[in-house]
mmCIF file of the N, C-alpha and C atoms, coordinates in Angstrom:
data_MODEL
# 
_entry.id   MODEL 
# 
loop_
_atom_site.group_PDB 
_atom_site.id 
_atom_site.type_symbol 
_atom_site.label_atom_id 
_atom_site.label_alt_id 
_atom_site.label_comp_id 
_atom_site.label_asym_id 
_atom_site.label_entity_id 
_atom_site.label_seq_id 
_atom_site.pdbx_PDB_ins_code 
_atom_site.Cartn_x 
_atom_site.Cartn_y 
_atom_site.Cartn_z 
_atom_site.occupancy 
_atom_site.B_iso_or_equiv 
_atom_site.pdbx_formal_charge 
_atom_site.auth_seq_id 
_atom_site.auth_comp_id 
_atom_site.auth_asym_id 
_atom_site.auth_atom_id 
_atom_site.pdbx_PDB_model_num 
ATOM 1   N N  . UNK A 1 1  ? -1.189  2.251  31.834 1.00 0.00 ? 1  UNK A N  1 
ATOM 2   C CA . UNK A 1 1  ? -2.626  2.209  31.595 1.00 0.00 ? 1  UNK A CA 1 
ATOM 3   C C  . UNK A 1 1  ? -3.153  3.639  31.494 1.00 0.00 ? 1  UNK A C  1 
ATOM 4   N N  . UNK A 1 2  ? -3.751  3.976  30.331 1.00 0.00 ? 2  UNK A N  1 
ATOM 5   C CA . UNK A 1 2  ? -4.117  4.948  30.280 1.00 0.00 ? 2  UNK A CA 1 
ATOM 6   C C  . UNK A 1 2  ? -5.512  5.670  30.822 1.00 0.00 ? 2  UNK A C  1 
ATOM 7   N N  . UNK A 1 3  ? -5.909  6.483  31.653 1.00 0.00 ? 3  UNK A N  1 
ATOM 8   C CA . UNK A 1 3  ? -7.177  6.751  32.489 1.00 0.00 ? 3  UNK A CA 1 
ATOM 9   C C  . UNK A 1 3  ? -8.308  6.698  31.016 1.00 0.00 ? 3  UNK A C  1 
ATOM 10  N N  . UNK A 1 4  ? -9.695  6.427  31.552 1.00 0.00 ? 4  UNK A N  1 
ATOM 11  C CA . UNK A 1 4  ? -10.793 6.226  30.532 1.00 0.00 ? 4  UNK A CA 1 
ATOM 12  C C  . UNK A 1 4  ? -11.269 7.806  30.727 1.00 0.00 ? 4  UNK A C  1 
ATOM 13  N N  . UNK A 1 5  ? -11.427 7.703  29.090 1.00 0.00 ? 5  UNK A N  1 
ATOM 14  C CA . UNK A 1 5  ? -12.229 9.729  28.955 1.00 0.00 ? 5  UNK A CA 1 
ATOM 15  C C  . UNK A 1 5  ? -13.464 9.812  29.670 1.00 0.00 ? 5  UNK A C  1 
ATOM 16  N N  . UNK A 1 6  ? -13.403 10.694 30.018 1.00 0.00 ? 6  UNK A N  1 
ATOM 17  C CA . UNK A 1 6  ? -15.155 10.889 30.805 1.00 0.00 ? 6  UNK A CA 1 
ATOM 18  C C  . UNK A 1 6  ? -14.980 12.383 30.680 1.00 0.00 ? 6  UNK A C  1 
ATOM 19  N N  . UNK A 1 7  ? -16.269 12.993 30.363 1.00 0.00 ? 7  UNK A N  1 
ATOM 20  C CA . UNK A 1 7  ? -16.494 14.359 30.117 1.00 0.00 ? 7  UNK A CA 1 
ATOM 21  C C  . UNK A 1 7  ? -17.505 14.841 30.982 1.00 0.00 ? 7  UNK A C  1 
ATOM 22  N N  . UNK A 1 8  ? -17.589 16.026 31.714 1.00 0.00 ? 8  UNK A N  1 
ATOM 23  C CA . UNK A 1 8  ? -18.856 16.683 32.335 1.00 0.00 ? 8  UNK A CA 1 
ATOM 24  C C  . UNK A 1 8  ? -19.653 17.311 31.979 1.00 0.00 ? 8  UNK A C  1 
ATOM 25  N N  . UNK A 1 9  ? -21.363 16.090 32.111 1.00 0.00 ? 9  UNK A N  1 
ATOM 26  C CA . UNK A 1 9  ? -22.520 17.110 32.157 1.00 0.00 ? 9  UNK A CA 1 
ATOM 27  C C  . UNK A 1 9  ? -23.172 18.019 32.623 1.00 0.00 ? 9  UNK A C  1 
ATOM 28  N N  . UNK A 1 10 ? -24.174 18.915 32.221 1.00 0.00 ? 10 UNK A N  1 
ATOM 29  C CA . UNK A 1 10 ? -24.803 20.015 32.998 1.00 0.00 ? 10 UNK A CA 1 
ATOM 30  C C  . UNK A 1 10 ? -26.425 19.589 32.937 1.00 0.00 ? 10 UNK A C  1 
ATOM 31  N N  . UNK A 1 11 ? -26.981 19.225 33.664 1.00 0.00 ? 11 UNK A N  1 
ATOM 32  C CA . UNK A 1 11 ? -28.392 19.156 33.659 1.00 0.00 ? 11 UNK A CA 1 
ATOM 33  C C  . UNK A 1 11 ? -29.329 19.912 34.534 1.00 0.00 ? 11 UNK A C  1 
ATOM 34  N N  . UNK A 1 12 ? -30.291 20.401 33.885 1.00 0.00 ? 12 UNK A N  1 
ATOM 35  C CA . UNK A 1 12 ? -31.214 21.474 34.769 1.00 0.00 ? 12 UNK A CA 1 
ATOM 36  C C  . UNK A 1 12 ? -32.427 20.638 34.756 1.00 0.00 ? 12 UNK A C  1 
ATOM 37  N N  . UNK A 1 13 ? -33.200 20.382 36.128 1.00 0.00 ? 13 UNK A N  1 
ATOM 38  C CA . UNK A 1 13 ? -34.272 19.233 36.333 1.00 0.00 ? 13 UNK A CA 1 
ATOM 39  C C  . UNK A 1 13 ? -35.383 19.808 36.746 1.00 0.00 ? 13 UNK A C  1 
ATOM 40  N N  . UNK A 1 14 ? -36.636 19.241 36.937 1.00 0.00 ? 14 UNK A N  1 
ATOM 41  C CA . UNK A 1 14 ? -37.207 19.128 37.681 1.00 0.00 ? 14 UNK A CA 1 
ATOM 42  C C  . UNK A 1 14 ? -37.546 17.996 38.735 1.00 0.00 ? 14 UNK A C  1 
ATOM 43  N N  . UNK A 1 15 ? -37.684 18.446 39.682 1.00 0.00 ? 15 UNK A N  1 
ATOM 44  C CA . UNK A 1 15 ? -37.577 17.251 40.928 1.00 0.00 ? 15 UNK A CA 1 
ATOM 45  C C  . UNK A 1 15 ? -38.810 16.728 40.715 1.00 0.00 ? 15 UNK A C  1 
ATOM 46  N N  . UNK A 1 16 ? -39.209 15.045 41.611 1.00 0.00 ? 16 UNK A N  1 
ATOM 47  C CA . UNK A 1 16 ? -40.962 15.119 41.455 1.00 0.00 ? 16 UNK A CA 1 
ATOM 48  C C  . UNK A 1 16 ? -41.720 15.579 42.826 1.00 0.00 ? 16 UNK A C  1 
ATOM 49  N N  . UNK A 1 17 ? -41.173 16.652 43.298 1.00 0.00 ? 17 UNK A N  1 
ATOM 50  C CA . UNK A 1 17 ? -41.919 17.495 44.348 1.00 0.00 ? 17 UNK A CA 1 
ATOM 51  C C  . UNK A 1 17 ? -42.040 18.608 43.538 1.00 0.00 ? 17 UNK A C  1 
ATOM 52  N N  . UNK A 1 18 ? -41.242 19.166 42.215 1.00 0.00 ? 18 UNK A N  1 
ATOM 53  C CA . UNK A 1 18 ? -41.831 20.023 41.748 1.00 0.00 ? 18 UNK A CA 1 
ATOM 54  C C  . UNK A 1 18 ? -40.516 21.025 41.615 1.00 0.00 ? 18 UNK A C  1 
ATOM 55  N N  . UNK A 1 19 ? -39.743 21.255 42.495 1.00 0.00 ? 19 UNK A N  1 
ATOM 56  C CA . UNK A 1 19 ? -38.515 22.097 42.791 1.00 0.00 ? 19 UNK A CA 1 
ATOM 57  C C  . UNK A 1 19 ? -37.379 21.753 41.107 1.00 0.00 ? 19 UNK A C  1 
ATOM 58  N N  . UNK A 1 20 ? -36.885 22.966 41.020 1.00 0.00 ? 20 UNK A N  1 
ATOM 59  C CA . UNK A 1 20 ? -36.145 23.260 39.686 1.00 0.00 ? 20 UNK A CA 1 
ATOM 60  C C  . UNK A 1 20 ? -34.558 23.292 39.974 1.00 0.00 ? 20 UNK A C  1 
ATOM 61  N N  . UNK A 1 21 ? -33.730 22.328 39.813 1.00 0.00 ? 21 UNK A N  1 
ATOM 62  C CA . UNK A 1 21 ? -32.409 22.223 39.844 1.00 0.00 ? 21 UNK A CA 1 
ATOM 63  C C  . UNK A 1 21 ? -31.899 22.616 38.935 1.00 0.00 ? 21 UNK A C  1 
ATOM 64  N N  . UNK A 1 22 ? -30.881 23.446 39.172 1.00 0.00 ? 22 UNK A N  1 
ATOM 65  C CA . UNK A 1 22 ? -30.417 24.519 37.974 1.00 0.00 ? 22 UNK A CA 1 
ATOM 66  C C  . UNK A 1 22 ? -28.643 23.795 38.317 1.00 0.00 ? 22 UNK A C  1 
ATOM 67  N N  . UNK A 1 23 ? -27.895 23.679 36.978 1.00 0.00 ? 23 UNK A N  1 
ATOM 68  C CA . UNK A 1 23 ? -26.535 23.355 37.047 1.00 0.00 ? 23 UNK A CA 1 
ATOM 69  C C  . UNK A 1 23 ? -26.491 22.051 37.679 1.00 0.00 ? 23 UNK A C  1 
ATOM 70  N N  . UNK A 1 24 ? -26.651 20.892 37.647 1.00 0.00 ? 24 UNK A N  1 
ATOM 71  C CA . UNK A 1 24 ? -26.052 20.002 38.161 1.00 0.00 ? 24 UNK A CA 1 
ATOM 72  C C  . UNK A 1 24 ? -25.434 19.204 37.593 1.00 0.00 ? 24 UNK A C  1 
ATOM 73  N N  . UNK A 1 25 ? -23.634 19.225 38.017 1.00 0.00 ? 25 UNK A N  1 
ATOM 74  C CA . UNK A 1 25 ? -23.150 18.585 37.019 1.00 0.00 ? 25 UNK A CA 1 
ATOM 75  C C  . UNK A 1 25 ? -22.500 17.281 37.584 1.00 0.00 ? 25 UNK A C  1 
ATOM 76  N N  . UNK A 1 26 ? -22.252 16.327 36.144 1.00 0.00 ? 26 UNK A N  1 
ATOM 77  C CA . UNK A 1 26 ? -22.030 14.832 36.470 1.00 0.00 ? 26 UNK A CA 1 
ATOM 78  C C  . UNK A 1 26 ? -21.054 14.754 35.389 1.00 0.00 ? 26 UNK A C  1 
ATOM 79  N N  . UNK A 1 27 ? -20.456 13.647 36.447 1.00 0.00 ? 27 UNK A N  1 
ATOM 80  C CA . UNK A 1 27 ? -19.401 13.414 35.074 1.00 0.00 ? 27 UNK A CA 1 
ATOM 81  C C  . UNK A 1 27 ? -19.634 11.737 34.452 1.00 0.00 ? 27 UNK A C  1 
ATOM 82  N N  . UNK A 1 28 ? -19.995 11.426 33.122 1.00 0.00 ? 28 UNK A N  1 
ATOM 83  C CA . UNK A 1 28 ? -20.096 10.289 32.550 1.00 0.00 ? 28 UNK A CA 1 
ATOM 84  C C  . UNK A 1 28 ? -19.032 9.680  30.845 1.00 0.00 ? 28 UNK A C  1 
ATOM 85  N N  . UNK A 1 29 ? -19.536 8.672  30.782 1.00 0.00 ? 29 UNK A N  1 
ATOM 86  C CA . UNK A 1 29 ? -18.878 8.039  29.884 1.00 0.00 ? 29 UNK A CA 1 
ATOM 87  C C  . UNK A 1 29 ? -18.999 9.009  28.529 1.00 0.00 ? 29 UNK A C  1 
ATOM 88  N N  . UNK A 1 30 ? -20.352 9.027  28.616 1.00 0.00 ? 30 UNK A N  1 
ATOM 89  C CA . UNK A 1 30 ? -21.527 9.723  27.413 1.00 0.00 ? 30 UNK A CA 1 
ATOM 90  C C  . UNK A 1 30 ? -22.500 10.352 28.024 1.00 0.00 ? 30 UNK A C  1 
ATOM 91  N N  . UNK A 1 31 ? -23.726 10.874 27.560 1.00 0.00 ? 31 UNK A N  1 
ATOM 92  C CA . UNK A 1 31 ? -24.568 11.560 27.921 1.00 0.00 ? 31 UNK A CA 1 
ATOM 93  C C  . UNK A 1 31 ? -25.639 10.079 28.034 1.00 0.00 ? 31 UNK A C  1 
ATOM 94  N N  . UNK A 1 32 ? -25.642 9.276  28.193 1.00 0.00 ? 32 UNK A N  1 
ATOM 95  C CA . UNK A 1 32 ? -26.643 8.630  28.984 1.00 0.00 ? 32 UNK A CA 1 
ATOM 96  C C  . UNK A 1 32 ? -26.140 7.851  30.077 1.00 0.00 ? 32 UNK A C  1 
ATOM 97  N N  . UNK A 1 33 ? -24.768 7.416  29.961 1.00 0.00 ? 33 UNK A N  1 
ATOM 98  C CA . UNK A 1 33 ? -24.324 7.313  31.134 1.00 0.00 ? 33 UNK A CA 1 
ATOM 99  C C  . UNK A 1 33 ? -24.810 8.487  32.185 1.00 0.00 ? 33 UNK A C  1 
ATOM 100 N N  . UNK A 1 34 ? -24.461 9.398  32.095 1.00 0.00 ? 34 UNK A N  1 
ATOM 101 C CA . UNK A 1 34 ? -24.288 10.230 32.818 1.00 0.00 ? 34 UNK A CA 1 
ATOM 102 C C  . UNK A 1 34 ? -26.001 10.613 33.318 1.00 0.00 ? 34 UNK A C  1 
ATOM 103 N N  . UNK A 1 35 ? -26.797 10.708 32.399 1.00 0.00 ? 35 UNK A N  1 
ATOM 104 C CA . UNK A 1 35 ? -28.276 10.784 32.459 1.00 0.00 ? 35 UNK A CA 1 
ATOM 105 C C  . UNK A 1 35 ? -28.560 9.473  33.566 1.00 0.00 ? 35 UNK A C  1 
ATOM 106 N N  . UNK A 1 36 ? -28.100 8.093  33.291 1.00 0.00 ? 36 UNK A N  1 
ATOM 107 C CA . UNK A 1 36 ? -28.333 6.876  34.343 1.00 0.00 ? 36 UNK A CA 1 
ATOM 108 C C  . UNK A 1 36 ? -28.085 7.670  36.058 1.00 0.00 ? 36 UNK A C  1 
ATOM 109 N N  . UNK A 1 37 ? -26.588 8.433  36.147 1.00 0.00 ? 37 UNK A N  1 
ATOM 110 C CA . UNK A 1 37 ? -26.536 8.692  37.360 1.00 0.00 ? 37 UNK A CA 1 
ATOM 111 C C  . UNK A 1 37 ? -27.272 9.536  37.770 1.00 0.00 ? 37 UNK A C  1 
ATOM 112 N N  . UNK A 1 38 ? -27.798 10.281 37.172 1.00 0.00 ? 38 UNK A N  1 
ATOM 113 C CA . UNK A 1 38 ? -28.555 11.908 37.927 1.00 0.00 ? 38 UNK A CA 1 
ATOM 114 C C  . UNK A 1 38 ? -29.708 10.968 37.904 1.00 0.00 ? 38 UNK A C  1 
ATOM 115 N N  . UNK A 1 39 ? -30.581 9.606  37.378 1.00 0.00 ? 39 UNK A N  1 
ATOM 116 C CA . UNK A 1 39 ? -31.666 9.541  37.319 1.00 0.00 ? 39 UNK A CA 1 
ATOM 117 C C  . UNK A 1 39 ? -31.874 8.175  38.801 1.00 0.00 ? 39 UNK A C  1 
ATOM 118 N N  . UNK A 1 40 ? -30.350 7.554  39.108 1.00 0.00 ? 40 UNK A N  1 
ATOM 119 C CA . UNK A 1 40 ? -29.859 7.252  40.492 1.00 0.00 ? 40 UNK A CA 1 
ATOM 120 C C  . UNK A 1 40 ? -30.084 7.672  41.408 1.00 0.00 ? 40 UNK A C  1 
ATOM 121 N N  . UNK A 1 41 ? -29.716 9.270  41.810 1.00 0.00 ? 41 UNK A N  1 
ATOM 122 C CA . UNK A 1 41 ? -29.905 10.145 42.379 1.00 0.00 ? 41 UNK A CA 1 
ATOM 123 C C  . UNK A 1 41 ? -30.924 10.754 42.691 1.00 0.00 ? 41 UNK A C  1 
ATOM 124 N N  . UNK A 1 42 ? -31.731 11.054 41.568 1.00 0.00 ? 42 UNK A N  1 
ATOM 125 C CA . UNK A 1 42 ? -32.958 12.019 41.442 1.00 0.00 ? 42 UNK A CA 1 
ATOM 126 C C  . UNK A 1 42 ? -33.944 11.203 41.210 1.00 0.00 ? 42 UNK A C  1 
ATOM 127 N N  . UNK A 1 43 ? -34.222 10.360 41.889 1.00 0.00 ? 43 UNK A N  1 
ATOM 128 C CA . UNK A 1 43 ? -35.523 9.677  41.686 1.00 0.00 ? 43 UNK A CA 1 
ATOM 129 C C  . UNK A 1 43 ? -36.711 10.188 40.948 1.00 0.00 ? 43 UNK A C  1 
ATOM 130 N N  . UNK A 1 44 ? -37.422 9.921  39.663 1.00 0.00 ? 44 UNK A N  1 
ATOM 131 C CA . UNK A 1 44 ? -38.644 10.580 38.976 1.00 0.00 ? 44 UNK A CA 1 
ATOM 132 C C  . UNK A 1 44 ? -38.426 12.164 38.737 1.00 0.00 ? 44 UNK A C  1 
ATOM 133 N N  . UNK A 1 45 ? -37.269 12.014 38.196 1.00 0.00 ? 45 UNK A N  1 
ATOM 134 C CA . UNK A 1 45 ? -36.857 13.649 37.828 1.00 0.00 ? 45 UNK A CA 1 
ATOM 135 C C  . UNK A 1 45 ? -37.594 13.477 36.796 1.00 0.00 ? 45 UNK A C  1 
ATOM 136 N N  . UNK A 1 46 ? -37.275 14.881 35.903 1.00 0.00 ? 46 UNK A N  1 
ATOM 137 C CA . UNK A 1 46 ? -37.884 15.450 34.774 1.00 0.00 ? 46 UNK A CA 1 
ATOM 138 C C  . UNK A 1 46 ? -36.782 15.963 34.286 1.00 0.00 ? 46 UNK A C  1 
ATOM 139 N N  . UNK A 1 47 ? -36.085 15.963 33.359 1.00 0.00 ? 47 UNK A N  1 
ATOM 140 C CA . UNK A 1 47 ? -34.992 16.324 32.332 1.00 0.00 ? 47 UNK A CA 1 
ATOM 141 C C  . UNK A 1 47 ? -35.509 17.408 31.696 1.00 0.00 ? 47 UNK A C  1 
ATOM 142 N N  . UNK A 1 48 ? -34.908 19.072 31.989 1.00 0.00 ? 48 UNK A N  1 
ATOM 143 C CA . UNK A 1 48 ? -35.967 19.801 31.044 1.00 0.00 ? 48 UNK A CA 1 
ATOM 144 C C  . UNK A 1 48 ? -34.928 20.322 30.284 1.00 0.00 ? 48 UNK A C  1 
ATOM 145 N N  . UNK A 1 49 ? -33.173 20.207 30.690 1.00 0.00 ? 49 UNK A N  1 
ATOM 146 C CA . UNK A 1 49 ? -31.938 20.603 29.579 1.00 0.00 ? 49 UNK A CA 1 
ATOM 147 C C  . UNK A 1 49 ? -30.955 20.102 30.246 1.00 0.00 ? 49 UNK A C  1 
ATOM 148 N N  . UNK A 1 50 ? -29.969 19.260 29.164 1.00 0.00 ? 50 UNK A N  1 
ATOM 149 C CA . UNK A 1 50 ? -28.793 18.642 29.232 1.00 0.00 ? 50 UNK A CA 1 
ATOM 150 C C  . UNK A 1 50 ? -27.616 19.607 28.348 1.00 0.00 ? 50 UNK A C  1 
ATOM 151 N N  . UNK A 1 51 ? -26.742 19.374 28.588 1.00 0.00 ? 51 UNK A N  1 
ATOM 152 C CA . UNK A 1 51 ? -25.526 19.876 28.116 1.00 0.00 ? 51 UNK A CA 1 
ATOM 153 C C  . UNK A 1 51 ? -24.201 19.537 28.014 1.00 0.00 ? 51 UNK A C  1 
ATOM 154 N N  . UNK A 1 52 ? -23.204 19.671 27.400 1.00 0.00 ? 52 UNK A N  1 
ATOM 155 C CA . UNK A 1 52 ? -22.113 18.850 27.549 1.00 0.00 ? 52 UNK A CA 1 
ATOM 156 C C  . UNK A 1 52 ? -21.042 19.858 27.965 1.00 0.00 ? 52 UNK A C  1 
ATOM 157 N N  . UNK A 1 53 ? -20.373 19.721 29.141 1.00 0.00 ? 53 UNK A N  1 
ATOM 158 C CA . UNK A 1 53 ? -19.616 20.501 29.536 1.00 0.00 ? 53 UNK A CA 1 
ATOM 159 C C  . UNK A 1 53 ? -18.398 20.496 29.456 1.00 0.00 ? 53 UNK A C  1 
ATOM 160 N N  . UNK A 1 54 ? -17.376 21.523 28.823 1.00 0.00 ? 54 UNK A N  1 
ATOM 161 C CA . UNK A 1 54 ? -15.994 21.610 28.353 1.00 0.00 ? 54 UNK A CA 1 
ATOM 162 C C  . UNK A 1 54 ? -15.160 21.469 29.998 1.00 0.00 ? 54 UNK A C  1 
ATOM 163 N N  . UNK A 1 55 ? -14.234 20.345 29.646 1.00 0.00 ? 55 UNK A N  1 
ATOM 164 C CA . UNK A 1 55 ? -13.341 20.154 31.302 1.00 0.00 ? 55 UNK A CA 1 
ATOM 165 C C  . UNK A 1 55 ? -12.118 20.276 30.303 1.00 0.00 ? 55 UNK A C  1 
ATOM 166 N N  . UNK A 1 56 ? -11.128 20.697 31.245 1.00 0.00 ? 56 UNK A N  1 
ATOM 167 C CA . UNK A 1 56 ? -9.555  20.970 30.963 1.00 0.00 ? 56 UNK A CA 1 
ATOM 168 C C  . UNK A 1 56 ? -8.984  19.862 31.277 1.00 0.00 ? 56 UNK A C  1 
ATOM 169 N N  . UNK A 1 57 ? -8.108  19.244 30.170 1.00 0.00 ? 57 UNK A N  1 
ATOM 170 C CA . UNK A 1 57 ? -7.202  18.245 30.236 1.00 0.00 ? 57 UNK A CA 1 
ATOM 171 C C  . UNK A 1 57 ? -6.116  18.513 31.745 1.00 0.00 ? 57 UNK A C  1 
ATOM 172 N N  . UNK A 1 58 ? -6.016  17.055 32.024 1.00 0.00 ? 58 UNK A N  1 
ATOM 173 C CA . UNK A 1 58 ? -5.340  17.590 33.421 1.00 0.00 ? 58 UNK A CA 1 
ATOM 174 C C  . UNK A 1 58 ? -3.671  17.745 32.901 1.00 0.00 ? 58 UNK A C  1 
ATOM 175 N N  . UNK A 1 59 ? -3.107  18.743 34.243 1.00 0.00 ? 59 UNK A N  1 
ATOM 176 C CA . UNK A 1 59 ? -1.658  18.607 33.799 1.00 0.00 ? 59 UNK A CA 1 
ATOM 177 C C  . UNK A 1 59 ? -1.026  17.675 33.842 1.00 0.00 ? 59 UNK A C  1 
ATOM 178 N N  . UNK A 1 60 ? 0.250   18.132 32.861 1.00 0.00 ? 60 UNK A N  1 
ATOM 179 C CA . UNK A 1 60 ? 0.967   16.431 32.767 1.00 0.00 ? 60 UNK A CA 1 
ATOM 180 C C  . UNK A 1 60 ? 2.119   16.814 33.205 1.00 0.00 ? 60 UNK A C  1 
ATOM 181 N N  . UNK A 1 61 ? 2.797   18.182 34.356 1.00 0.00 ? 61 UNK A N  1 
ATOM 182 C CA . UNK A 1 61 ? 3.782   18.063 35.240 1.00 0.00 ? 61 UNK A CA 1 
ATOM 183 C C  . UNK A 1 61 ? 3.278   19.191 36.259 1.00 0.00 ? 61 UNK A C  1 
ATOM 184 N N  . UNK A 1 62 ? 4.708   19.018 36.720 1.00 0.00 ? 62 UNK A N  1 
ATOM 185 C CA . UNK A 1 62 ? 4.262   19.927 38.289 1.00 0.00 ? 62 UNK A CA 1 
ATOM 186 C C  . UNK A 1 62 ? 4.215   21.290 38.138 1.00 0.00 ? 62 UNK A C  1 
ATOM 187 N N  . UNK A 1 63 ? 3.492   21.887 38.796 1.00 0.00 ? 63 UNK A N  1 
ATOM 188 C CA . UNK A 1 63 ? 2.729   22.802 38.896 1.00 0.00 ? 63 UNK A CA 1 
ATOM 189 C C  . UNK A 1 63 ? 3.941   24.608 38.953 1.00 0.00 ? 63 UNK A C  1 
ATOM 190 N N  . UNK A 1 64 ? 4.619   24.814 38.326 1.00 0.00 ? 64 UNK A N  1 
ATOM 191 C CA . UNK A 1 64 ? 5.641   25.797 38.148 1.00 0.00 ? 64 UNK A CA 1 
ATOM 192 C C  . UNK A 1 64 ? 5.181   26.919 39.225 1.00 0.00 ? 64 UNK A C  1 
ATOM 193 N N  . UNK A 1 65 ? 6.596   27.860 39.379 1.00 0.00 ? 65 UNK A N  1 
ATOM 194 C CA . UNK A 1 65 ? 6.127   29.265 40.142 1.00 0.00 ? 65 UNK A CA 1 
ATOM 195 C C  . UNK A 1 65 ? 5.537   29.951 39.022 1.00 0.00 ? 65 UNK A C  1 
ATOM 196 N N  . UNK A 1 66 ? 5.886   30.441 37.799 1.00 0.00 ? 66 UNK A N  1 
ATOM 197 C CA . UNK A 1 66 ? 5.356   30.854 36.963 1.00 0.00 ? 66 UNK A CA 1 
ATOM 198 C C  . UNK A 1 66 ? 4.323   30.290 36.211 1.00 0.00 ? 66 UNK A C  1 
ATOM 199 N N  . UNK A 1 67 ? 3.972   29.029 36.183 1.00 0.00 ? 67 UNK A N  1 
ATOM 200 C CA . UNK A 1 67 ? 2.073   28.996 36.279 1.00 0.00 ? 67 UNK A CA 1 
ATOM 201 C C  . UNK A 1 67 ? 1.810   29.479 37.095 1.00 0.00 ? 67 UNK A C  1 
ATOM 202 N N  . UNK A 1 68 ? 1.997   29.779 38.257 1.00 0.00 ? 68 UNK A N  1 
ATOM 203 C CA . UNK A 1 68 ? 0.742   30.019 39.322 1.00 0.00 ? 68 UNK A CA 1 
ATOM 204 C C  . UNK A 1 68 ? 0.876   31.695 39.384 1.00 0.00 ? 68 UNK A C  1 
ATOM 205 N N  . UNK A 1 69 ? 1.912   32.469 39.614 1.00 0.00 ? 69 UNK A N  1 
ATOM 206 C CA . UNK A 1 69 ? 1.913   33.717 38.974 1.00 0.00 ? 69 UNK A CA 1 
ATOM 207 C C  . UNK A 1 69 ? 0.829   34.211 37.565 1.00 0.00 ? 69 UNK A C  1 
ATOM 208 N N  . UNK A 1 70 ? 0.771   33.402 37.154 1.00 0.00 ? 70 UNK A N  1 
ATOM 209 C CA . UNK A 1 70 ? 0.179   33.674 35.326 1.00 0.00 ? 70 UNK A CA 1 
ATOM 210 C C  . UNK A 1 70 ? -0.933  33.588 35.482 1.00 0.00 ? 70 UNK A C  1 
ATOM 211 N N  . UNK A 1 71 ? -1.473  32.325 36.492 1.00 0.00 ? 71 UNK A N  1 
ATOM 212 C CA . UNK A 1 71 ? -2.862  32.279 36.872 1.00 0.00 ? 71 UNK A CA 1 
ATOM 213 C C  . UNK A 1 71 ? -3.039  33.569 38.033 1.00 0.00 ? 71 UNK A C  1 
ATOM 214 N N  . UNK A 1 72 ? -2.568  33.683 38.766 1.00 0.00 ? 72 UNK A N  1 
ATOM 215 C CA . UNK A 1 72 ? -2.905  35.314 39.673 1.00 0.00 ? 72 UNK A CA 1 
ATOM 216 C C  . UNK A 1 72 ? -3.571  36.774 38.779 1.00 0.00 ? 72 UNK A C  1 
ATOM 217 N N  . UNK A 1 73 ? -1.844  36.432 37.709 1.00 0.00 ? 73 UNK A N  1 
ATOM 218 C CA . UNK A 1 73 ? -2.219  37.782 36.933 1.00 0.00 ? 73 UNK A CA 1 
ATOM 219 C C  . UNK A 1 73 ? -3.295  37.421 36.048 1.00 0.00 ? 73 UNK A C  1 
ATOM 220 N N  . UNK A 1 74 ? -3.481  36.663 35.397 1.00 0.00 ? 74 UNK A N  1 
ATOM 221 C CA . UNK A 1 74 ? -4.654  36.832 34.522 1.00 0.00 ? 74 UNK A CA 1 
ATOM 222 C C  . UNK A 1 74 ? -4.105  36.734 33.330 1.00 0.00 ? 74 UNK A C  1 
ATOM 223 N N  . UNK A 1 75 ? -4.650  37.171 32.053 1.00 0.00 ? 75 UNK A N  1 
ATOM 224 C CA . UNK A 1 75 ? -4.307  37.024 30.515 1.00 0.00 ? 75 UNK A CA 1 
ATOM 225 C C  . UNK A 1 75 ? -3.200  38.335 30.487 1.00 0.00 ? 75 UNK A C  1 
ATOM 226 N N  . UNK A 1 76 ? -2.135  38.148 29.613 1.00 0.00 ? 76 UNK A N  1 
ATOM 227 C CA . UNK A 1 76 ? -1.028  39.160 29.429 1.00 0.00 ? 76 UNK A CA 1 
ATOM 228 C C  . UNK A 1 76 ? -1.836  40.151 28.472 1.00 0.00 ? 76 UNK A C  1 
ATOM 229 N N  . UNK A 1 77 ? -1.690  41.246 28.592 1.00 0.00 ? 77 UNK A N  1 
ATOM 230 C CA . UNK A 1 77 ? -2.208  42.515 27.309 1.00 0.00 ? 77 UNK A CA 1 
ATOM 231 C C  . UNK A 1 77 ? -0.804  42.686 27.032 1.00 0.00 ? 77 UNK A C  1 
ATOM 232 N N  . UNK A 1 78 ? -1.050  42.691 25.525 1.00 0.00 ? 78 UNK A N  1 
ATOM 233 C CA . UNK A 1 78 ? 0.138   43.774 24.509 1.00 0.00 ? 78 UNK A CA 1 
ATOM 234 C C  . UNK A 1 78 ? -0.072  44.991 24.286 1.00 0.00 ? 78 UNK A C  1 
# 
């Protein structure tokens, strides 16, 4: 069975006390899925920017000494 795609949003709100939520991210089907949960959550928010946020496919084996070296060092220069 293959896992269902879901991608992460970024939404910046306003609360209805007035307060400005910057970055909050959700992960949904689509962007109104995902709009349903923050609006779950955030009772009488205000939506003032949505975004669709790039997530990294997960790995598909175990985790090597040399990945994790590569991730320490950083990008190789030539």
């Amino acid at each position: 069975m293959q896992p269902s795609p879901t991608a992460k949003y970024g939404f910046r709100i306003r609360t209805r006390s007035g307060a400005v939520v910057d970055n909050l991210l959700i992960f949904g089907k689509d962007e109104p899925d995902a709009e349903r949960k923050l609006r779950q959550i955030y009772l009488g928010c205000e939506i003032l920017e949505a975004r669709r946020s790039v997530i990294q496919a997960p790995r598909t084996g175990p985790v090597t000494y040399e990945d994790v070296v590569d991730l320490i060092s950083g990008p190789t220069s030539i």
